[in-house]
HTML snippet that shows the backbone in 3Dmol.js (N, CA, C, O; Angstrom):
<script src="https://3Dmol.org/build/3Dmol-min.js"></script>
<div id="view" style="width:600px;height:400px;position:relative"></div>
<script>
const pdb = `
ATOM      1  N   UNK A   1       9.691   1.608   6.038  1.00  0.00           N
ATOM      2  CA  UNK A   1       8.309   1.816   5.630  1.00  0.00           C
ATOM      3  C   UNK A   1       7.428   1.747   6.880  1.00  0.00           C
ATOM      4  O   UNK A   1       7.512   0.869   7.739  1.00  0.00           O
ATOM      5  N   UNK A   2       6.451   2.923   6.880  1.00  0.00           N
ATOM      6  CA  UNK A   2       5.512   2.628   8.536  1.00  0.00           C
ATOM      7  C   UNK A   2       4.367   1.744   8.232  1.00  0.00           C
ATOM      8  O   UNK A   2       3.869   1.493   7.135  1.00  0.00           O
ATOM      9  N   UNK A   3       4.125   1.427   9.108  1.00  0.00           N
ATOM     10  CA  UNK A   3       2.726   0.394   8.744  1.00  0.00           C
ATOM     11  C   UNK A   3       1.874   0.250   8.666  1.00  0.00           C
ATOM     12  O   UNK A   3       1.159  -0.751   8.684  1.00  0.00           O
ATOM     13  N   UNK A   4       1.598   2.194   8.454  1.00  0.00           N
ATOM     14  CA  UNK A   4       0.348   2.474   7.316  1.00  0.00           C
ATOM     15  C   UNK A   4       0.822   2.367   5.542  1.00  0.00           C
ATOM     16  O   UNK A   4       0.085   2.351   4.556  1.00  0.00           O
ATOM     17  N   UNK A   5       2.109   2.316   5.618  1.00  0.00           N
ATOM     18  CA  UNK A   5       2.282   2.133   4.119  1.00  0.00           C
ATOM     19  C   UNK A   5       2.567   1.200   3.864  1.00  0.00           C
ATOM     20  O   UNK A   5       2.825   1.057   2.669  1.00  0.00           O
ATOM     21  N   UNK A   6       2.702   0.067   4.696  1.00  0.00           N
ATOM     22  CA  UNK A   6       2.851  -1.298   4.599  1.00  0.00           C
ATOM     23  C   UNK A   6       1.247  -1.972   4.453  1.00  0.00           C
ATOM     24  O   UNK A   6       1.045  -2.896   3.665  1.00  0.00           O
ATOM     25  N   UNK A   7       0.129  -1.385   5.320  1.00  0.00           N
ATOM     26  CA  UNK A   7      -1.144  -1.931   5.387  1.00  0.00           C
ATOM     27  C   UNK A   7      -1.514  -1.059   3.643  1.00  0.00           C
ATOM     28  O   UNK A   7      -2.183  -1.724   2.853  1.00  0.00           O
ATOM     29  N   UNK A   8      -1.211  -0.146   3.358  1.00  0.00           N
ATOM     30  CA  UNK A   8      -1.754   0.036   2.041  1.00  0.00           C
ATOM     31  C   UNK A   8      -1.335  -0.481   0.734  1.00  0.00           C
ATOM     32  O   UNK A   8      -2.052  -0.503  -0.267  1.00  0.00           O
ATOM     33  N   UNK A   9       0.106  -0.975   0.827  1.00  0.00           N
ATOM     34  CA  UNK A   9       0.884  -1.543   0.115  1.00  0.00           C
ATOM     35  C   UNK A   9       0.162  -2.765  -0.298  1.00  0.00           C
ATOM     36  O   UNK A   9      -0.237  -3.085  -1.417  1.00  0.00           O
ATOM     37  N   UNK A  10       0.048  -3.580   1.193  1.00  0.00           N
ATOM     38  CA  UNK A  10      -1.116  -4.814   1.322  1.00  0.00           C
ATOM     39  C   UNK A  10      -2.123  -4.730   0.534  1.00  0.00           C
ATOM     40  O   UNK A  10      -2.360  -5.714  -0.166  1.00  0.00           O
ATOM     41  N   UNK A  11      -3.117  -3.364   0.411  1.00  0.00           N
ATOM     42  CA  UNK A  11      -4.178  -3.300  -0.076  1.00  0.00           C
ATOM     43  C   UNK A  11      -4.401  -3.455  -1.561  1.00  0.00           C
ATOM     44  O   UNK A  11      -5.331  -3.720  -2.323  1.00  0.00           O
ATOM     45  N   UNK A  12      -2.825  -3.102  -1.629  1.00  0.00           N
ATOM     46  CA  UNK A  12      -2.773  -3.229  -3.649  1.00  0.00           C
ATOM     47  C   UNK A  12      -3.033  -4.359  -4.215  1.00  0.00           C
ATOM     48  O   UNK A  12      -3.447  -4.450  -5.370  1.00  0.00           O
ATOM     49  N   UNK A  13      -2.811  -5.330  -3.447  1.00  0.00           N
ATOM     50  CA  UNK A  13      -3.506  -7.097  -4.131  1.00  0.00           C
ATOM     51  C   UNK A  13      -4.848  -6.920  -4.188  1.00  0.00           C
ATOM     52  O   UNK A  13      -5.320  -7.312  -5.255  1.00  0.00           O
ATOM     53  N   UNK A  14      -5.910  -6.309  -3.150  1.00  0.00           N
ATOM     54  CA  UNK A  14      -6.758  -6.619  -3.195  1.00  0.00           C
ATOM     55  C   UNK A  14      -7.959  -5.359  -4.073  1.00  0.00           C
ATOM     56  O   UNK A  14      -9.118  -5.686  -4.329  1.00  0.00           O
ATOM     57  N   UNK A  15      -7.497  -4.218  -4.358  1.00  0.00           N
ATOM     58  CA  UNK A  15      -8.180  -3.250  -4.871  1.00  0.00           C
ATOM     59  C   UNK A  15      -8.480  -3.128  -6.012  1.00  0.00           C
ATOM     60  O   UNK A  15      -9.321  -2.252  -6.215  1.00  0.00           O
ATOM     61  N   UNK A  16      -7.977  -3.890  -7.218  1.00  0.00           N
ATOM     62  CA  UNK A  16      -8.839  -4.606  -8.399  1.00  0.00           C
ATOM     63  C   UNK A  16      -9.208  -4.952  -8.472  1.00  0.00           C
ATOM     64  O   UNK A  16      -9.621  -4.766  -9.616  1.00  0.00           O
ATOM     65  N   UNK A  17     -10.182  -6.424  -7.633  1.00  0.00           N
ATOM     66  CA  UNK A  17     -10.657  -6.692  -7.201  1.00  0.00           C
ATOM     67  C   UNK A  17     -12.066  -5.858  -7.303  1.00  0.00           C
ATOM     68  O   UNK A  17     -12.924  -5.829  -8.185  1.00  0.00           O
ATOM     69  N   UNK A  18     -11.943  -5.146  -5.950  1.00  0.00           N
ATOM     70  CA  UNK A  18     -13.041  -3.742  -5.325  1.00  0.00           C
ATOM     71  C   UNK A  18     -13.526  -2.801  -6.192  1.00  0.00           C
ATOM     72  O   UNK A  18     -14.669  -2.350  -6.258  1.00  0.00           O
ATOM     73  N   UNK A  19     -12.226  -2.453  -7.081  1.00  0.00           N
ATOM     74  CA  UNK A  19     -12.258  -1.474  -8.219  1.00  0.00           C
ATOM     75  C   UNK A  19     -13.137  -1.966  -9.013  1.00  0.00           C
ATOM     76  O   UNK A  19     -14.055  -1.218  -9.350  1.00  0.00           O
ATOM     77  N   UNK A  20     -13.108  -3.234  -9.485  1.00  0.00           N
ATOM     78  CA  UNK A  20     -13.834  -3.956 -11.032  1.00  0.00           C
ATOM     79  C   UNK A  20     -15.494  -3.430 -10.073  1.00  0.00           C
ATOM     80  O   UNK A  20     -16.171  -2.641 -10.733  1.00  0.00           O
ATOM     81  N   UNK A  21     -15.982  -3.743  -8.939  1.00  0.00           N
ATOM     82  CA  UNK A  21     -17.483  -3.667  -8.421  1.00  0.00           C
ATOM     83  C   UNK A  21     -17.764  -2.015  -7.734  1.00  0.00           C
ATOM     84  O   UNK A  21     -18.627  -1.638  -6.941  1.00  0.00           O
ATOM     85  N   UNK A  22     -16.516  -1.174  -8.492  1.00  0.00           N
ATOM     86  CA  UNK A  22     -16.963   0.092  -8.088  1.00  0.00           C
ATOM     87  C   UNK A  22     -16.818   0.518  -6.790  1.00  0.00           C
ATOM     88  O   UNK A  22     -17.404   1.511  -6.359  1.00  0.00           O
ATOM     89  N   UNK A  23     -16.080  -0.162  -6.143  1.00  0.00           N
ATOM     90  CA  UNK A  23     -15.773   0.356  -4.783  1.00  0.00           C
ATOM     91  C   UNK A  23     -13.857   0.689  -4.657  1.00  0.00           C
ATOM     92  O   UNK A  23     -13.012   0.910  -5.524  1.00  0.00           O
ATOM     93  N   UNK A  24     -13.789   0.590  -3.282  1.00  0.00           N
ATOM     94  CA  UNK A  24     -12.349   1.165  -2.826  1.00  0.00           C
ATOM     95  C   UNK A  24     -11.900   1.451  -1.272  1.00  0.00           C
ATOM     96  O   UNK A  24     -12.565   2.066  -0.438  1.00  0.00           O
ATOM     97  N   UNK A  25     -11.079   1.070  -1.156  1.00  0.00           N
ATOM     98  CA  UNK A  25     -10.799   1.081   0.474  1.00  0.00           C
ATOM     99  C   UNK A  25      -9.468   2.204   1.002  1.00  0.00           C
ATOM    100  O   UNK A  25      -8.405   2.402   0.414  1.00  0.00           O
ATOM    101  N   UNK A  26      -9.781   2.603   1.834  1.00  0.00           N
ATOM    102  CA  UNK A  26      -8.715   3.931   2.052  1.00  0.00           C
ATOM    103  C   UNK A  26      -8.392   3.498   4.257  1.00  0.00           C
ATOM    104  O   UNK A  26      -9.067   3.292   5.266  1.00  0.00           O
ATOM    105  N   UNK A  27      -6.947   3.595   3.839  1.00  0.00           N
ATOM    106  CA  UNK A  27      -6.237   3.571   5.060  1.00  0.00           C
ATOM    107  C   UNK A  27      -6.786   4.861   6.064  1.00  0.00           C
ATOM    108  O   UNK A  27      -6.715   5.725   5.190  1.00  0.00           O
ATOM    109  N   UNK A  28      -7.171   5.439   6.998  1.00  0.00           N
ATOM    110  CA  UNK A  28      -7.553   6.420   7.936  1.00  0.00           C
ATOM    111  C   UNK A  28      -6.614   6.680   9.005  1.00  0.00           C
ATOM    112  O   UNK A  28      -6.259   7.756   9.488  1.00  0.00           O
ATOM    113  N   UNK A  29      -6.227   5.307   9.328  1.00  0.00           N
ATOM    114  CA  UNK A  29      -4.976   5.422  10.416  1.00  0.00           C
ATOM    115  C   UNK A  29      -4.912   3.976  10.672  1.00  0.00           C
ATOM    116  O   UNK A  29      -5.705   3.068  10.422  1.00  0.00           O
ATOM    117  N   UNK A  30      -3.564   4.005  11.332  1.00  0.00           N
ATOM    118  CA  UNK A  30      -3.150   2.978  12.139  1.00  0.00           C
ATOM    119  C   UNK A  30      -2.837   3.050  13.458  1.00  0.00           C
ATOM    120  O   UNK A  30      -1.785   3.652  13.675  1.00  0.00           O
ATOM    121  N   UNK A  31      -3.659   2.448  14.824  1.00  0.00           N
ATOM    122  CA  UNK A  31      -2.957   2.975  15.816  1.00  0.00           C
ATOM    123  C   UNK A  31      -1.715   2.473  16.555  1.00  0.00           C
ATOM    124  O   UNK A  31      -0.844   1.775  16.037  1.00  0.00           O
ATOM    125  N   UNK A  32      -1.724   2.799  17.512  1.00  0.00           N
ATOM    126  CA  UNK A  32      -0.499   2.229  18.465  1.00  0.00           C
ATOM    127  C   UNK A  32      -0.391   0.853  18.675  1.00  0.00           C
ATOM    128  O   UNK A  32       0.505   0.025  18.513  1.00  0.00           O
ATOM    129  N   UNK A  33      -1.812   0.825  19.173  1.00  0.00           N
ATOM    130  CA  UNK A  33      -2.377  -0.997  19.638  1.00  0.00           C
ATOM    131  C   UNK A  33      -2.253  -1.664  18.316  1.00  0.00           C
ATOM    132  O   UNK A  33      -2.229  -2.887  18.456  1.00  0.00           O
ATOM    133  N   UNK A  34      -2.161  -1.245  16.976  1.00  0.00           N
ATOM    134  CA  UNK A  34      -1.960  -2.284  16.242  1.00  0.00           C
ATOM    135  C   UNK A  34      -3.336  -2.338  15.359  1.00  0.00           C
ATOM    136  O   UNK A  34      -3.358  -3.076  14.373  1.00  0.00           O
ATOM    137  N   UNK A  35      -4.327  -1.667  15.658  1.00  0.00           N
ATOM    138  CA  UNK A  35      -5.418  -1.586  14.995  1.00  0.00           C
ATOM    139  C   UNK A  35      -5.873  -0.715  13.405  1.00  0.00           C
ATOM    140  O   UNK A  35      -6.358   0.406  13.554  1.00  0.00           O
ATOM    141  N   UNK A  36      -5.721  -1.207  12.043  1.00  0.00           N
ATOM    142  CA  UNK A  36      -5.712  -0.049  10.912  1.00  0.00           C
ATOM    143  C   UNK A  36      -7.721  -0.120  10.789  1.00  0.00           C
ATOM    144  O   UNK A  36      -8.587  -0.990  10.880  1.00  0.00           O
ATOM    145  N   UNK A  37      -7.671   0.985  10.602  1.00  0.00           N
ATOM    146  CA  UNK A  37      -8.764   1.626  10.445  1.00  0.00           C
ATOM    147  C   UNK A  37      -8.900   2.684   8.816  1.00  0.00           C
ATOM    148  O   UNK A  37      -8.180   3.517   8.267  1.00  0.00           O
ATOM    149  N   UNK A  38     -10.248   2.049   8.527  1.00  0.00           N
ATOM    150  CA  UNK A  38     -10.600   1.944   6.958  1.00  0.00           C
ATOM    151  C   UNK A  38     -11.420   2.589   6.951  1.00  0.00           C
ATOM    152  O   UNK A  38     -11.987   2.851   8.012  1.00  0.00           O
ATOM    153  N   UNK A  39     -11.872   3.164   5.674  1.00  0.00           N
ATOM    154  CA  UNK A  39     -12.530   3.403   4.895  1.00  0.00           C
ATOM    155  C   UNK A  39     -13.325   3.044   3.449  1.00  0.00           C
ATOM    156  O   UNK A  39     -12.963   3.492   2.361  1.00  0.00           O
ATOM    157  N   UNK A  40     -14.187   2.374   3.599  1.00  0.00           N
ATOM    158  CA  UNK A  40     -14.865   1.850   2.241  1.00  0.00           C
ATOM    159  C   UNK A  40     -15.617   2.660   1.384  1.00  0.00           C
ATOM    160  O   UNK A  40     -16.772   3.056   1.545  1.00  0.00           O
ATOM    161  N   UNK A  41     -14.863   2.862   0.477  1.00  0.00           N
ATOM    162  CA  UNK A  41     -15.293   3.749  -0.955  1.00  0.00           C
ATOM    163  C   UNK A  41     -15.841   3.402  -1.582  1.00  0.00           C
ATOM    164  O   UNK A  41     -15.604   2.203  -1.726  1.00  0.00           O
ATOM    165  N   UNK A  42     -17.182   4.014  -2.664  1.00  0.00           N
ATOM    166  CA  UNK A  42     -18.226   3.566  -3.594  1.00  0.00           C
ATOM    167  C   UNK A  42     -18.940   2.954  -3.561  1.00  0.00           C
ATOM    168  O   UNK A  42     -20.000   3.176  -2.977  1.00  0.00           O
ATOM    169  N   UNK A  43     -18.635   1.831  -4.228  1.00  0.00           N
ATOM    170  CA  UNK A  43     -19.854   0.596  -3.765  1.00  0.00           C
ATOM    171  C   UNK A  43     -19.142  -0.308  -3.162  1.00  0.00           C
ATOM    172  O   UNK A  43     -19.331  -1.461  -3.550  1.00  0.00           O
ATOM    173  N   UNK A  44     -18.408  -0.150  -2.361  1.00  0.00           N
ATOM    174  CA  UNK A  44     -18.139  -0.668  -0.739  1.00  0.00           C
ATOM    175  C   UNK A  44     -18.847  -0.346   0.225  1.00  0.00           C
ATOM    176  O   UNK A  44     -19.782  -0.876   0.825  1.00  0.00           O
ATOM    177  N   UNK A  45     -18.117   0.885   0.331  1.00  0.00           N
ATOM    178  CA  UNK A  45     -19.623   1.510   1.278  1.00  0.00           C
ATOM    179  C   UNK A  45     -21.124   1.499   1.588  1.00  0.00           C
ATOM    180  O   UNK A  45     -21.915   1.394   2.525  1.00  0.00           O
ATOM    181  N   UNK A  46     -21.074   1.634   0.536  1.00  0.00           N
ATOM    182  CA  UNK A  46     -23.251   1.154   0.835  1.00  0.00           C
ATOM    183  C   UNK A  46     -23.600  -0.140   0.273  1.00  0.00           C
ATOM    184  O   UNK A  46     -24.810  -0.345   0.176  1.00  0.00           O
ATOM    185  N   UNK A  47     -22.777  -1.107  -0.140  1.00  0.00           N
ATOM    186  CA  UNK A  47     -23.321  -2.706  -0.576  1.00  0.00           C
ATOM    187  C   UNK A  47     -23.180  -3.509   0.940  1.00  0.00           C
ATOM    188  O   UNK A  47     -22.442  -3.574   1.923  1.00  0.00           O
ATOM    189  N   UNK A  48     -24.241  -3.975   0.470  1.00  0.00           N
ATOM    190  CA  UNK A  48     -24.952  -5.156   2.463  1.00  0.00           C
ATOM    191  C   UNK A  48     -23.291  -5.954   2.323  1.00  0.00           C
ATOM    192  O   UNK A  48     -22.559  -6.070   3.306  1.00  0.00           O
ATOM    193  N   UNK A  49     -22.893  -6.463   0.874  1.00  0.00           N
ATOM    194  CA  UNK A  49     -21.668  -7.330   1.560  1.00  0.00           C
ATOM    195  C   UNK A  49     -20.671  -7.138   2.077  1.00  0.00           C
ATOM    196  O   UNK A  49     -19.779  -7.927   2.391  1.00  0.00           O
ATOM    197  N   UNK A  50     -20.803  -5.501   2.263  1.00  0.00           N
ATOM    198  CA  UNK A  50     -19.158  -5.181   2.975  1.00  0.00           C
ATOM    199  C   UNK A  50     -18.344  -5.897   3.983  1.00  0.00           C
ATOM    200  O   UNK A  50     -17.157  -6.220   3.933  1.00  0.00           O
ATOM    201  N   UNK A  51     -19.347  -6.102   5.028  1.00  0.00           N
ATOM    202  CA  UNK A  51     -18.849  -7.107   6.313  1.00  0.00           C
ATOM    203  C   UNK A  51     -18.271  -7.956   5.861  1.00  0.00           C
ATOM    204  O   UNK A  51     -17.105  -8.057   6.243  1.00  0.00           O
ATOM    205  N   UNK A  52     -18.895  -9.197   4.619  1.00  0.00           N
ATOM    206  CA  UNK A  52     -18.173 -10.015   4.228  1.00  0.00           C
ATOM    207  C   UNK A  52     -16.767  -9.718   2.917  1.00  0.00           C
ATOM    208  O   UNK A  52     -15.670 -10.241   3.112  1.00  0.00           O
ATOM    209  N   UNK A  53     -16.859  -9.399   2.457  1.00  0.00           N
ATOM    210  CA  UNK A  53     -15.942  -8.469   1.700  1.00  0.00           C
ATOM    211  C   UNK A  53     -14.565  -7.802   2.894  1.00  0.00           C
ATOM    212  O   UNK A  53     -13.338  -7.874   2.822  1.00  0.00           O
ATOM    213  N   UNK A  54     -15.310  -7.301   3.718  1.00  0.00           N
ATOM    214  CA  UNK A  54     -14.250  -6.683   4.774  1.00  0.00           C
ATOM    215  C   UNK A  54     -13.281  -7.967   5.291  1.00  0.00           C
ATOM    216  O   UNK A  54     -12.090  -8.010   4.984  1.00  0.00           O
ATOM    217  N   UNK A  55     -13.985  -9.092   6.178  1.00  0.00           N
ATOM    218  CA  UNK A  55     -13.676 -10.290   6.666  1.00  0.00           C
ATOM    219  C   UNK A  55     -12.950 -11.044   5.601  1.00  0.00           C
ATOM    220  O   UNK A  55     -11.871 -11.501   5.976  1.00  0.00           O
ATOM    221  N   UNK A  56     -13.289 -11.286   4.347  1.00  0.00           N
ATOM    222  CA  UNK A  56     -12.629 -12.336   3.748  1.00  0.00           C
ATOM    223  C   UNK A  56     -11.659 -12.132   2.899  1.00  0.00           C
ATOM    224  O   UNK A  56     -10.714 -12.877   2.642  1.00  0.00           O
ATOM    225  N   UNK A  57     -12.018 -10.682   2.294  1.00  0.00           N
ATOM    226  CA  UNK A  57     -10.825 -10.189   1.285  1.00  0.00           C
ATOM    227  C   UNK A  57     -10.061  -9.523   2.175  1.00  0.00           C
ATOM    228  O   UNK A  57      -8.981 -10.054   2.433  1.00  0.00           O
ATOM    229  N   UNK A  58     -10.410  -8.155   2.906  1.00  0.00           N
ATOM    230  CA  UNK A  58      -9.451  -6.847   3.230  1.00  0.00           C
ATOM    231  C   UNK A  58      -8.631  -7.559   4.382  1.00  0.00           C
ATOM    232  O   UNK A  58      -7.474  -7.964   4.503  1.00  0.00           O
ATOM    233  N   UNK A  59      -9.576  -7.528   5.039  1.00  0.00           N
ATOM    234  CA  UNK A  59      -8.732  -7.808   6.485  1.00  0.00           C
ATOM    235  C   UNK A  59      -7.925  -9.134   6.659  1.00  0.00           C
ATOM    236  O   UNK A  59      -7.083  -9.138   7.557  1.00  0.00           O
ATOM    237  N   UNK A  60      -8.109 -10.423   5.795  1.00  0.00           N
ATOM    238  CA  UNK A  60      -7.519 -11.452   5.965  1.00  0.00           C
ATOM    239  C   UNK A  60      -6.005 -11.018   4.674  1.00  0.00           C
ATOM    240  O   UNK A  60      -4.839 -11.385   4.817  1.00  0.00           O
ATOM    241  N   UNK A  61      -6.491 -10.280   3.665  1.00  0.00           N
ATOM    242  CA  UNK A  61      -4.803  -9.565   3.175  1.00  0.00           C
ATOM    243  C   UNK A  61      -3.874  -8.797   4.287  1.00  0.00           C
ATOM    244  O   UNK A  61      -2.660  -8.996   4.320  1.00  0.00           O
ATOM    245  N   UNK A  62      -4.377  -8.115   4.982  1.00  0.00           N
ATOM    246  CA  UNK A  62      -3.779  -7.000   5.690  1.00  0.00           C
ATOM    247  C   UNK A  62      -3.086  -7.812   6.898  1.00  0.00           C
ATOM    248  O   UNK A  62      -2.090  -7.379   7.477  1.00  0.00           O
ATOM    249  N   UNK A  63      -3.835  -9.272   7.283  1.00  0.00           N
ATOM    250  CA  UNK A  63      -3.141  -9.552   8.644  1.00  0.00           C
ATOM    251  C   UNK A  63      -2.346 -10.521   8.103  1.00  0.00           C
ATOM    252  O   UNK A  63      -1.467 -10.852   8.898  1.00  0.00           O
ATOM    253  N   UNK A  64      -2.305 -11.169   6.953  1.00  0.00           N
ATOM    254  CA  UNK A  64      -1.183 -11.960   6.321  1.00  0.00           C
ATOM    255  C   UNK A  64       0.291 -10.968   5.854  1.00  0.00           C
ATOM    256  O   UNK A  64       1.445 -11.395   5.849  1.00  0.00           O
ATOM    257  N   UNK A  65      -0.036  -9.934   5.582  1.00  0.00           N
ATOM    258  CA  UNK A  65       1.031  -9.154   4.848  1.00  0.00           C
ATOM    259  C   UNK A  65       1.750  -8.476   5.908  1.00  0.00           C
ATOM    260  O   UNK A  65       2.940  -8.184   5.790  1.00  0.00           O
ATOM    261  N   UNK A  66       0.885  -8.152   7.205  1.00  0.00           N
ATOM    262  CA  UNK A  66       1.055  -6.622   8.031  1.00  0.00           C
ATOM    263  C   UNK A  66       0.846  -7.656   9.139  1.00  0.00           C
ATOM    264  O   UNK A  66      -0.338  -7.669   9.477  1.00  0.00           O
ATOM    265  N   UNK A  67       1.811  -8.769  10.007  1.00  0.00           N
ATOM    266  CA  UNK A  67       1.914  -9.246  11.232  1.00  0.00           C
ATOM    267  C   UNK A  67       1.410  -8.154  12.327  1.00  0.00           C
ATOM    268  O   UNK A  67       0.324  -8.419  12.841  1.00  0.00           O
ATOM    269  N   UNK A  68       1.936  -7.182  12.671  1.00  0.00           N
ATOM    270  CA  UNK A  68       1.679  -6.384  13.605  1.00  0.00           C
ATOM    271  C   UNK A  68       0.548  -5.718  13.391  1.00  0.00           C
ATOM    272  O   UNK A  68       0.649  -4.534  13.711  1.00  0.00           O
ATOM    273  N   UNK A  69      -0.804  -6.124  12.843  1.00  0.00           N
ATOM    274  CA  UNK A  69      -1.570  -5.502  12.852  1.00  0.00           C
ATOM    275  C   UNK A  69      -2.738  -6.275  13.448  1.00  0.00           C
ATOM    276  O   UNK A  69      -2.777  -7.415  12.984  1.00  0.00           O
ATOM    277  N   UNK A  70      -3.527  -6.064  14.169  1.00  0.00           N
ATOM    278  CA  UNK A  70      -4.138  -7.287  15.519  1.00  0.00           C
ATOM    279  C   UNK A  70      -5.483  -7.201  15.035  1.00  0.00           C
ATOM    280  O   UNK A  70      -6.246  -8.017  15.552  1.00  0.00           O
ATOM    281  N   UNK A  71      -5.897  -6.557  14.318  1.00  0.00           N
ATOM    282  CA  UNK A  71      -7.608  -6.055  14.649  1.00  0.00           C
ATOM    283  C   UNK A  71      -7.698  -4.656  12.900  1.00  0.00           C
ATOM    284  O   UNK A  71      -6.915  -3.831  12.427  1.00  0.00           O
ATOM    285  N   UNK A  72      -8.847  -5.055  12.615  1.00  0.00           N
ATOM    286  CA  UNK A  72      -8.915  -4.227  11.497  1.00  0.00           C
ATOM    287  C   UNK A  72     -10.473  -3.653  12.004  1.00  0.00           C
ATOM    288  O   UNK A  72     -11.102  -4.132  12.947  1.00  0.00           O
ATOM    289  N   UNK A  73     -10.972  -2.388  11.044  1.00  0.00           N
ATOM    290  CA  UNK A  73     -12.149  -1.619  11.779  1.00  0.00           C
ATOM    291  C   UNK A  73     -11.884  -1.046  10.296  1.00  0.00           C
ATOM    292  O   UNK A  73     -10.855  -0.716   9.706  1.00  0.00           O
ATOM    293  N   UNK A  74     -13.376  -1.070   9.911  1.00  0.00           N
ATOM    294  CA  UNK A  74     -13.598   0.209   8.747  1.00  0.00           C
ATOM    295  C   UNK A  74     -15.086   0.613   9.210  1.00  0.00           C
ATOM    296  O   UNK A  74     -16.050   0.130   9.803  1.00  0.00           O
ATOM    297  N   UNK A  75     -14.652   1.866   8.537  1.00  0.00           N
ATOM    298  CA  UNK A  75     -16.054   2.481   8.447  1.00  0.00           C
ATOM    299  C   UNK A  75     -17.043   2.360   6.855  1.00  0.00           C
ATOM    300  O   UNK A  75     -16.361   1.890   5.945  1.00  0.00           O
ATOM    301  N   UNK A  76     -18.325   2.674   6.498  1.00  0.00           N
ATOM    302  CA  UNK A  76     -18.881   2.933   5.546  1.00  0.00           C
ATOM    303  C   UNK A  76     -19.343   4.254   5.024  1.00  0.00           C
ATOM    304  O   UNK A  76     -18.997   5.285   5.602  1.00  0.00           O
ATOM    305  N   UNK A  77     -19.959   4.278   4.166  1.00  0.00           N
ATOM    306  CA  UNK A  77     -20.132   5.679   3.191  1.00  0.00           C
ATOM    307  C   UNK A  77     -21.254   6.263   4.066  1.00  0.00           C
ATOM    308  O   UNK A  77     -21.624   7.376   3.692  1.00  0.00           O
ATOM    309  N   UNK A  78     -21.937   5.719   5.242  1.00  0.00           N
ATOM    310  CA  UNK A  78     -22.614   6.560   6.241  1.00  0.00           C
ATOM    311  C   UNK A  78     -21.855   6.769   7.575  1.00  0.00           C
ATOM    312  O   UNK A  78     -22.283   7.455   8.504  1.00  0.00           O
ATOM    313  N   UNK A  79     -20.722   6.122   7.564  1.00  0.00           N
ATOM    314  CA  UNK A  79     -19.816   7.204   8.449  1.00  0.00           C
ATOM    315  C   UNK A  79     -20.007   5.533   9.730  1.00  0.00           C
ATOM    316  O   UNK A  79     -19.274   5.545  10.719  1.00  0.00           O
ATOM    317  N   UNK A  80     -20.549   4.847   9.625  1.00  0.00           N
ATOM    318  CA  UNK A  80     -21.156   3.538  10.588  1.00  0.00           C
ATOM    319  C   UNK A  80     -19.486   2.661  10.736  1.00  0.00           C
ATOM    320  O   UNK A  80     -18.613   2.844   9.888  1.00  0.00           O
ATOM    321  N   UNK A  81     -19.340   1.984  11.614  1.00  0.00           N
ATOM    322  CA  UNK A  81     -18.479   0.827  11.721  1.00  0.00           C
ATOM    323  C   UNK A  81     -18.844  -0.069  11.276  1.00  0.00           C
ATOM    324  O   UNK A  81     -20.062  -0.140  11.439  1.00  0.00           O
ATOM    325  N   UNK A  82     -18.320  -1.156  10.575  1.00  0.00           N
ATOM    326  CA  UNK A  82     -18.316  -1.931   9.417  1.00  0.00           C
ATOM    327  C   UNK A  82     -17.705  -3.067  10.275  1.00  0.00           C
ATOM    328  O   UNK A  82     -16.475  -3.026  10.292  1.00  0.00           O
ATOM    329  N   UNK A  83     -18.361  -4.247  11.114  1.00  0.00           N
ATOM    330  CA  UNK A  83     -17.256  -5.511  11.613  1.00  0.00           C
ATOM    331  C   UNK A  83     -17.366  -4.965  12.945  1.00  0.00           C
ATOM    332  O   UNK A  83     -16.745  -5.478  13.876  1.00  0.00           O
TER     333      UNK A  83
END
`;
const viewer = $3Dmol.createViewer("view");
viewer.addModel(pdb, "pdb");
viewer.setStyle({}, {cartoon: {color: "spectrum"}});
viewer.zoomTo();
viewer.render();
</script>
């Protein structure tokens, strides 16, 4: 399994969650360095709590599940970096 389908695999704990408040998070890539890079869907994207939402739910699933992944980065529904 590569470890973009391992970081999305990850994501399945946390996307009912996201889902119940109308939002959703989408894998974009993973790079070399170890960095997965997101996408926040619905009302992820444009709610002020994403940062925290990003920090406490997404990214603290993804680096418990997905060791080799060093650094997480999403973007929002205006295209902005998120963290």
């Amino acid at each position: 399994m590569s470890l973009t389908e391992r970081v999305d695999k990850a994501l399945e704990a946390i996307r009912p969650y996201l889902r119940t408040d109308g939002g959703d998070v989408r894998v974009l890539e993973v790079t070399p360095e170890g960095t997965a890079r997101l996408e926040l869907q619905g009302a992820c994207g444009t709610c002020p709590m994403s940062l925290m939402t990003l920090r406490t739910g997404v990214e603290d699933t993804i680096l418990r599940a997905v060791p080799e992944i060093t650094k997480v980065e999403a973007i929002n529904a205006e295209g902005v970096l998120v963290g």
